[in-house]
N, C-alpha and C positions, 0 to 999 in steps of 0.2 A: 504494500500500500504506500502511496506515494506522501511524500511529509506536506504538512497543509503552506501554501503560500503564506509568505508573510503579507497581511493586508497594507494599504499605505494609502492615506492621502495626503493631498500634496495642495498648499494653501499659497500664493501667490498672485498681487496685484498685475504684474507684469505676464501678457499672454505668451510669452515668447519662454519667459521661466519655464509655467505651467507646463508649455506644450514639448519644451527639451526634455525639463526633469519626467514627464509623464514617458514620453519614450527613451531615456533613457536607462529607467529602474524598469520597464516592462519590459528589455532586453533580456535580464534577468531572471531564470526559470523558478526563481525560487520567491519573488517580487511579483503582488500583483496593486497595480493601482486603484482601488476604489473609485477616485474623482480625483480633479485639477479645481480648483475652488478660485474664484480670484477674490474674498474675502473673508474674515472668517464667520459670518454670520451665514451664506453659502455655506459652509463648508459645516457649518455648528446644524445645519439642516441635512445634509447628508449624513452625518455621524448620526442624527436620531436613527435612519434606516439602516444604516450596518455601522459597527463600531470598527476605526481601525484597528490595530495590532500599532503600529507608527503615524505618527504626524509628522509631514514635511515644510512646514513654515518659516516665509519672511516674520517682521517684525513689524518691519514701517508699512502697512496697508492701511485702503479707508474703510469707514463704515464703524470698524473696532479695531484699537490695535491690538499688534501682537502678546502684550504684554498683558492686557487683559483679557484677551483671548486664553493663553496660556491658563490664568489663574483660576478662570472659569474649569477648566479640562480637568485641573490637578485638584477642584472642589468636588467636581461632579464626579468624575471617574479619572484617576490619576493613569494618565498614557505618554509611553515615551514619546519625547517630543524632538527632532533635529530641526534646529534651525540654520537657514539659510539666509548668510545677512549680506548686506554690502560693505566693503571697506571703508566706508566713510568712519571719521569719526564720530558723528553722530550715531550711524548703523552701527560701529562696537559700542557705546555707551552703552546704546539699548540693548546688546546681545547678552551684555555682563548681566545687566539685570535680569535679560531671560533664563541665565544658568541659576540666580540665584531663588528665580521664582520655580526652578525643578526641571527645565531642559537639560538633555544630558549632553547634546555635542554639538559642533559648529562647523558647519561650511561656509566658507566665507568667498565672496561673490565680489568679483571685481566691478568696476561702474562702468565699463567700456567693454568690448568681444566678450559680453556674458554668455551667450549663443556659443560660441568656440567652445569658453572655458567651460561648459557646463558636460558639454561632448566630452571633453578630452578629461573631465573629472567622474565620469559616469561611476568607476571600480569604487574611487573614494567613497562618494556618493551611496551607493549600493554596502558598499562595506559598513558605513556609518549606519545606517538603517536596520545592517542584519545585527549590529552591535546592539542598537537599542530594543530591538523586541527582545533581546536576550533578559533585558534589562529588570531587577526586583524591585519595582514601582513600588512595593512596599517599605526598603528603604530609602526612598526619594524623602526629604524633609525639606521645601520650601524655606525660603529664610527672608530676613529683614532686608531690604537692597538699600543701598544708600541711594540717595537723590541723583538720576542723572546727570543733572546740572552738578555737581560734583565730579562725577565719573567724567567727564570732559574735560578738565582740567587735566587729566595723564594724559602725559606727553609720549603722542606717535610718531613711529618713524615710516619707513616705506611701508608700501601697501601689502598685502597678507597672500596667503594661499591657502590652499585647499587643507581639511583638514587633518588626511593622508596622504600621502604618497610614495606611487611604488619605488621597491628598489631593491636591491642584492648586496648593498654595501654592507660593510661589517662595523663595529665599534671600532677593528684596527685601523680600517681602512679610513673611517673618521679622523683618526686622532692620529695626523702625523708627528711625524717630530716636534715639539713644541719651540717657540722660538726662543726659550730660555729653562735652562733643564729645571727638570723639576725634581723631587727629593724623594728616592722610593721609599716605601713605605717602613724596610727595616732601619733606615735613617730618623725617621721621621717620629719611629717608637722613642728615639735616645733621644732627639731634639727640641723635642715639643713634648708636652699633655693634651695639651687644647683639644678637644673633641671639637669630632663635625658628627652631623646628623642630616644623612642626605634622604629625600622621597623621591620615590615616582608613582605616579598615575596617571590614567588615561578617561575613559567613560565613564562619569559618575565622580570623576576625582577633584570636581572644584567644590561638592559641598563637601564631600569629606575631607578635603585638605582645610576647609571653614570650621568644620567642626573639631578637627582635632589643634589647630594654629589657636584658638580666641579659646581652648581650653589653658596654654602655657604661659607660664611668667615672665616679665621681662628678661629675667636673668637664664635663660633656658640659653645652653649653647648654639652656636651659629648653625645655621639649618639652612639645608642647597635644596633646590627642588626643579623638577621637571613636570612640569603637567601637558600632557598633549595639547595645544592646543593655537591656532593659525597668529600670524604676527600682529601688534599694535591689540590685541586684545589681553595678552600678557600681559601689558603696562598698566591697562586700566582695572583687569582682577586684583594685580597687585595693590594699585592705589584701592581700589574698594576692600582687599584683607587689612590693610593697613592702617584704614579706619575704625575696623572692628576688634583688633588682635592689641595686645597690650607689648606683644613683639613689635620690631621697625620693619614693615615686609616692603618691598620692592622688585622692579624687572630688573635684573645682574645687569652691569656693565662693565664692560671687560675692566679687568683690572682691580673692580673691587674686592674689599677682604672678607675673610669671613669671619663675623665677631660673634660673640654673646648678645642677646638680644635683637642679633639681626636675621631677616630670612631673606633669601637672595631667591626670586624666582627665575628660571633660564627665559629666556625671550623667545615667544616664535618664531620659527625660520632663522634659527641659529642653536649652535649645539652647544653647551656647557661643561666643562671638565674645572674639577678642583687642580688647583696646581702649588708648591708652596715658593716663595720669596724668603728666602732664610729661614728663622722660625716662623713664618707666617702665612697664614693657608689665604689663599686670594683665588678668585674664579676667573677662568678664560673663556669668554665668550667669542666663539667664531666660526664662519662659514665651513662646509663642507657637507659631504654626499647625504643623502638621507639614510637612516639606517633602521632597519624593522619597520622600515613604512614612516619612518617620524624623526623631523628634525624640529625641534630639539629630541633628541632618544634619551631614553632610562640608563640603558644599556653602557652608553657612553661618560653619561654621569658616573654611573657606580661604577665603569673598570678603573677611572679615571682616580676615584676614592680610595678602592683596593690597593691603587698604584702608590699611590700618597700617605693617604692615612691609615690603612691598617687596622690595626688595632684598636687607634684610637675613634675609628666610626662607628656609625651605627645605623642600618641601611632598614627602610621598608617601604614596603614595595603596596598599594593597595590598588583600591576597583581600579577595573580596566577590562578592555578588551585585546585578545592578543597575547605579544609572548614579550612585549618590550621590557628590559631590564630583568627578567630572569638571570641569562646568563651572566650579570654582571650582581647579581647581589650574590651568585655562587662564587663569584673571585674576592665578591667584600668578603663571604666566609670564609673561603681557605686563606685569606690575608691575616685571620684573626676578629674581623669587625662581630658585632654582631648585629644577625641579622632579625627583620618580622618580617611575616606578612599577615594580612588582613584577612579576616576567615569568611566563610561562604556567606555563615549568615549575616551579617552585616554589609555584605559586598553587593552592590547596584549590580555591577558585571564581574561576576567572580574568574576570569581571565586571566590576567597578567600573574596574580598572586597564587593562581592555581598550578600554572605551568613551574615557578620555581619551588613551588613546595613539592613539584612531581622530581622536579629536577634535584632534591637534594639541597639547594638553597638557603634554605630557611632554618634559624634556631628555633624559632617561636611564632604559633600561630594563634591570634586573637583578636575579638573584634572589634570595633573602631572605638566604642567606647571606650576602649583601655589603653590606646592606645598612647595619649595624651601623655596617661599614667607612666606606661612604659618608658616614655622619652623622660619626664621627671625624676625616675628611679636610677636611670641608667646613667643620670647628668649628676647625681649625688657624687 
């Protein structure tokens, strides 16, 4: 018997969206499209006659926006929601807020050849979709968003991309030689103490990285993070944790350190490795190939940490879809680090953290709620 379609509809003001994204997720044997809606009051009438499995939504439409579209879905019957936004600054303002009111991931839509990109993002596209019906809508928790008009205030840089993409590259093949050596990690046990505490996450990973960041004290050691997620929207999640978290969160820029009380988030379309400067742990932010489908990667983060700190880290890995940064929380363990991962039941998409606890990865498996704990116990 054949496995049931994943259902989908697809909400956009723009006919040209509608009618790509419609043929291009109905390529897909495993995708079927319900409807192309071009607002969501259309589309909040189609969902009475069949419910989707996935929602495909801009944000900026008329009639209702996106945002109260959303909240209405996540009152009524909470369903994974992909948003499809434009680069603008004002379209990521409002995409931040739609992660925070329970959307799980983001394609980001250029304002020019959207037609092209939407072709040539079909697999992304498809892949984000088949990530979120995976999704346990029962742990989705909604949250407070800061005012837009806030969130515009973070400062972007070039415009974004998609919110995978393919590719064979490796974490080695990422991380060439660095342009200043860095201090391996049996150095770095005699040199330093300083902990680092690095994350990654993927689907699901912006409320959890909220809920576990605004549980820590300012004095919590320096914390690296990778969240999947497309460029110029980094800046503004971070400015919005930043607000909420008693820590100082921000998007990395090359060069900065890694301290106590600070959390460095990697930036979109760019890959992040801890490096050290004498005693002193500092992050490198910079270009190169995609790897496990995602630049910034997990994967590169954590070999990058194993390499460096050792011992002195402390790696975990939560929701996601995929396999990003497995292999590399297995190098922070044989380095010495210690490792978590986040367990089924508390995981949106139990993915990423599944593959390294298959793999041998992981010291400790627990759910998000403890996980706060864990870093406070560890930082004693």
């Amino acid at each position: 018997m054949a496995a049931a379609k994943i259902k989908v509809i697809v909400v956009d003001d723009s006919a040209v969206v509608r009618q790509v994204n419609r043929q291009t997720l109905e390529q897909h044997h495993d995708i079927e499209v319900l409807a192309a809606c071009p607002d969501p009051i259309a589309a909040w009438q189609k969902m009475q006659q069949q419910w989707p499995d996935v929602i495909v939504t801009d944000i900026e439409m008329p009639r209702m926006d996106g945002i109260a579209f959303l909240k209405k879905i996540m009152a009524y019957r909470p369903t994974p929601v992909v948003v499809c936004s434009s680069l603008t600054q004002e379209g990521a303002a409002t995409t931040v807020q739609a992660l925070a009111a329970g959307a799980l991931a983001i394609i980001a839509k250029p304002q020019l050849g959207i037609k092209q990109f939407l072709q040539e993002s079909g697999e992304d596209i498809a892949s984000a979709v088949r990530a979120a019906s995976r999704a346990n809508m029962g742990r989705v928790r909604p949250s407070s968003a800061m005012p837009v008009s806030a969130l515009r205030q973070a400062q972007g840089t070039a415009l974004g991309q998609a919110h995978q993409v393919q590719s064979s590259a490796t974490p080695q093949a990422a991380l060439r030689p660095l342009p200043h050596p860095a201090t391996s990690a049996a150095q770095a046990m005699h040199d330093t103490t300083d902990k680092v505490i690095a994350i990654g996450t993927s689907t699901g990973g912006t409320q959890a990285l909220e809920a576990v960041l605004t549980a820590l004290p300012r004095t919590t050691s320096g914390i690296v993070v990778v969240q999947h997620m497309p460029e110029k929207f980094t800046a503004l999640f971070a400015q919005r944790l930043n607000g909420l978290c008693a820590m100082q969160v921000s998007e990395a820029q090359n060069g900065d350190r890694v301290l106590p009380g600070r959390v460095l988030i990697a930036p979109g379309g760019r890959h992040m490795q801890l490096v050290r400067s004498g005693a002193q742990y500092q992050v490198q932010v910079r270009d190169g190939p995609v790897v496990n489908r995602h630049k910034p990667s997990v994967d590169v983060l954590f070999r990058s940490v194993a390499e460096v700190a050792g011992r002195n880290a402390l790696g975990i890995i939560m929701t996601g879809m995929g396999d990003d940064g497995a292999r590399g929380l297995l190098q922070m363990r044989q380095a010495g680090a210690r490792t978590v991962a986040e367990d089924e039941s508390s995981c949106i998409v139990f993915g990423m953290p599944k593959v390294a606890i298959d793999m041998g990865a992981v010291d400790k498996i627990i759910p998000l709620e403890r996980i706060a704990q864990e870093i406070m116990a560890y930082d004693r």
